[in-house]
C-alpha positions, 0 to 999 in steps of 0.5 A: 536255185533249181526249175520246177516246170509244169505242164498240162499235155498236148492237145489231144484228140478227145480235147479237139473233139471237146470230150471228158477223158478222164482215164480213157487213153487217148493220144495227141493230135497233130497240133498236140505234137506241135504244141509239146514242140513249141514247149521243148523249144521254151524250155531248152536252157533248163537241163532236167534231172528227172521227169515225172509223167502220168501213165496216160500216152499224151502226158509220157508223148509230150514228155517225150516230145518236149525232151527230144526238142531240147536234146535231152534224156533225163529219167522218166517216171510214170506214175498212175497218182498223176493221171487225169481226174476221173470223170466216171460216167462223163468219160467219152461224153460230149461237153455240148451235148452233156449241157444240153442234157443236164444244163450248163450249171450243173456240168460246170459245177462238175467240172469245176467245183472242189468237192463235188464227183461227177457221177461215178468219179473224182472230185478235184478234191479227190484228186489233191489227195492222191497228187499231194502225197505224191509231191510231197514223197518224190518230186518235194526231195527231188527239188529240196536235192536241186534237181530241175524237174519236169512234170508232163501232165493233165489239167486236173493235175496240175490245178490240185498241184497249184491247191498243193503248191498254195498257188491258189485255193480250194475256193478259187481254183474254178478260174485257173485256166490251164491251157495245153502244152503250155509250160508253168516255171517255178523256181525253187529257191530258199525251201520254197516254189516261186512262179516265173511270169510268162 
C-alpha cells in the first residue's frame, strides 16, 4: 500500500488579490508559506519517492516548503502539462470586476464549466487532456511501482486530476472546491486510488 498525496499550491499573491493567474507566475504570499507548512507538518509520516510539480514558483515553492518540513529530499520533476489552466484574456483580470463586466453568470460559466474557454484559453476539459496523458505515462508506473508520490499543483489541475482519477465527473466537477495548500491523500492499494477521509 503506497500514498498518492495531492495539492493545490499556497496562497499566493494574484489568489490574496482575487486575480485569474493562469500562466502568469507569481509567487506565494506570506500566509501561502504557512500554508505549505501546515502541509509538510501533515504529511511527515509519509516518506516520498518523487515529486511531481508544475513549473510555476508557488506549485515547486510549496513542493519545496512541504519537503523541507518533513525532512525530506525525494526527486522533484516540473513539468509545464501540470501547470494551471490557462485563462487567456482573463489573466490578470479582477474576479470582481470581471463580473461586473461580463455578469456573474457568464464568469462563473467560464470558471467553471467542463467544456467552455475562456476567451483566449483552456477549457477544463482542455485541461484533462494534457494532465491525464501525463498521469497515465509517469505518475500511474510510479505508483503501480509502490513509490509515495507528491503532486504540488494548481486548482485546475487537480479538478482534471479527480475527472481522471473518477473521483468525480465532467458534470459535477463545478462543486469541487479545492482550497490552498491543503493536501488530498489517496491511498494505492490493489491497482486502484482510494481517497482517505480528512
Amino acid at each position: 500500500m503506497n500514498s498518492f498525496v495531492m495539492m493545490r499550491h499556497g496562497e499566493s499573491q494574484w489568489n490574496q488579490e482575487n486575480r485569474f493567474t493562469g500562466f502568469t507566475d507569481v509567487d506565494l504570499n506570506d500566509k501561502g508559506v504557512a500554508e505549505a507548512k501546515s502541509a509538510g507538518a501533515a504529511v511527515k509520516g509519509i516518506k516520498f519517492d518523487k515529486v511531481y510539480t508544475s513549473t510555476l514558483k508557488r506549485a515547486y515553492h510549496t513542493a519545496e516548503i512541504v519537503m523541507k518540513v518533513a525532512g525530506q529530499n525525494p526527486p522533484v520533476v516540473k513539468h509545464d502539462d501540470l501547470r494551471e489552466r490557462d485563462y487567456g484574456d482573463l489573466t490578470g483580470l479582477n474576479k470582481d470586476e470581471t463580473r461586473e463586466k461580463f455578469g456573474a453568470e457568464q464568469v462563473q460559466i467560464w470558471r467553471r464549466s467542463y467544456d467552455i474557454n475562456p476567451p483566449g484559453g483552456e477549457s477544463l476539459k482542455d485541461v484533462v487532456a494534457r494532465v491525464k496523458p501525463y498521469y497515465e505515462q509517469h505518475i500511474l508506473p510510479d505508483l503501480k511501482a509502490g513509490k509515495n508520490i507528491l503532486l504540488a499543483a494548481h486548482g485546475n489541475t487537480l479538478r482534471a486530476m479527480l475527472i481522471v482519477l473518477g473521483e468525480n465527473t465532467p458534470e459535477d466537477i463545478n462543486k469541487a472546491e479545492i482550497a490552498t495548500g491543503v493536501p488530498l491523500v489517496f491511498v494505492y492499494e490493489g491497482g486502484k486510488l482510494h481517497r482517505k477521509a480528512a
